[in-house]
N, C-alpha and C positions, 0 to 999 in steps of 0.2 A: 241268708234268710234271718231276721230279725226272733228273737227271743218270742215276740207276741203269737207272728205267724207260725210259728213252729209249735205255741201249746195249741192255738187255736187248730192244726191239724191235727197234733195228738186228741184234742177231745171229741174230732170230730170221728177219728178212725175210732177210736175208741166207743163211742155212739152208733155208730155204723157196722160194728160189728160184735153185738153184745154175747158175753159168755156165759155159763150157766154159774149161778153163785153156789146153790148146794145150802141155803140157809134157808131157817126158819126164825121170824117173830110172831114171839106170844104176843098174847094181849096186854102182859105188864110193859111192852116196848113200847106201845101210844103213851101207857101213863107216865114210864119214862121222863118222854119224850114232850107232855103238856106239863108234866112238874118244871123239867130244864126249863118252857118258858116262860112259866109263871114266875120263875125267879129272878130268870133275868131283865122282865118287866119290873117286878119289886126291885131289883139291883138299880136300875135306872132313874127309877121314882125317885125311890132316897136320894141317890146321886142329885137327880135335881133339886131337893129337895134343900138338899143339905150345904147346894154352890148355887143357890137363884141368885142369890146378888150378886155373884162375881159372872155370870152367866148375862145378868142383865145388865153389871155396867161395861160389857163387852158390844154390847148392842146398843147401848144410847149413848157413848161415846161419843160421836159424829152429828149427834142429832141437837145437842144442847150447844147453845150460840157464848162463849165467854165474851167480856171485854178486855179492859187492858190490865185489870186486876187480876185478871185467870178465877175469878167468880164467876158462875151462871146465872142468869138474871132471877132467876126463883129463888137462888140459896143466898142474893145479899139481903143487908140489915140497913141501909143507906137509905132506901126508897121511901116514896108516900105512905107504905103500908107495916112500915116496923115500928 
């Protein structure tokens, strides 16, 4: 039996036959809990924020055509318009 199918039955016995926990949360456990992700949303932001360019030249990579200079046709200086 494969590693997958083996947790996928453990979550499932485990789902199927729930035990009592014996716990309580207050009400500071939402706040907790919307603090954790309001930060990890600001954790991300900045993160983007802070690597857009290397984030975007990851994704237009493939999309800008060089010739045989290894220039893209908008970044030379040779043309009609420089």
């Amino acid at each position: 039996m494969s590693v997958r199918r083996l947790l996928i039955l453990a979550a499932a016995v485990a789902l199927l036959f729930p035990r009592d926990a014996f716990a309580y949360l207050d009400p500071g456990t939402g706040s907790m809990f919307f603090q954790t992700l309001v930060a990890a949303l600001a954790g991300v932001a900045y993160g983007v924020r802070v690597y857009w360019s290397r984030i975007r030249r990851v994704f237009s990579r493939g999309s800008r055509e060089k010739d045989a200079s290894g220039v893209p046709p908008a970044e030379r200086r040779d043309g009609p318009h420089s």
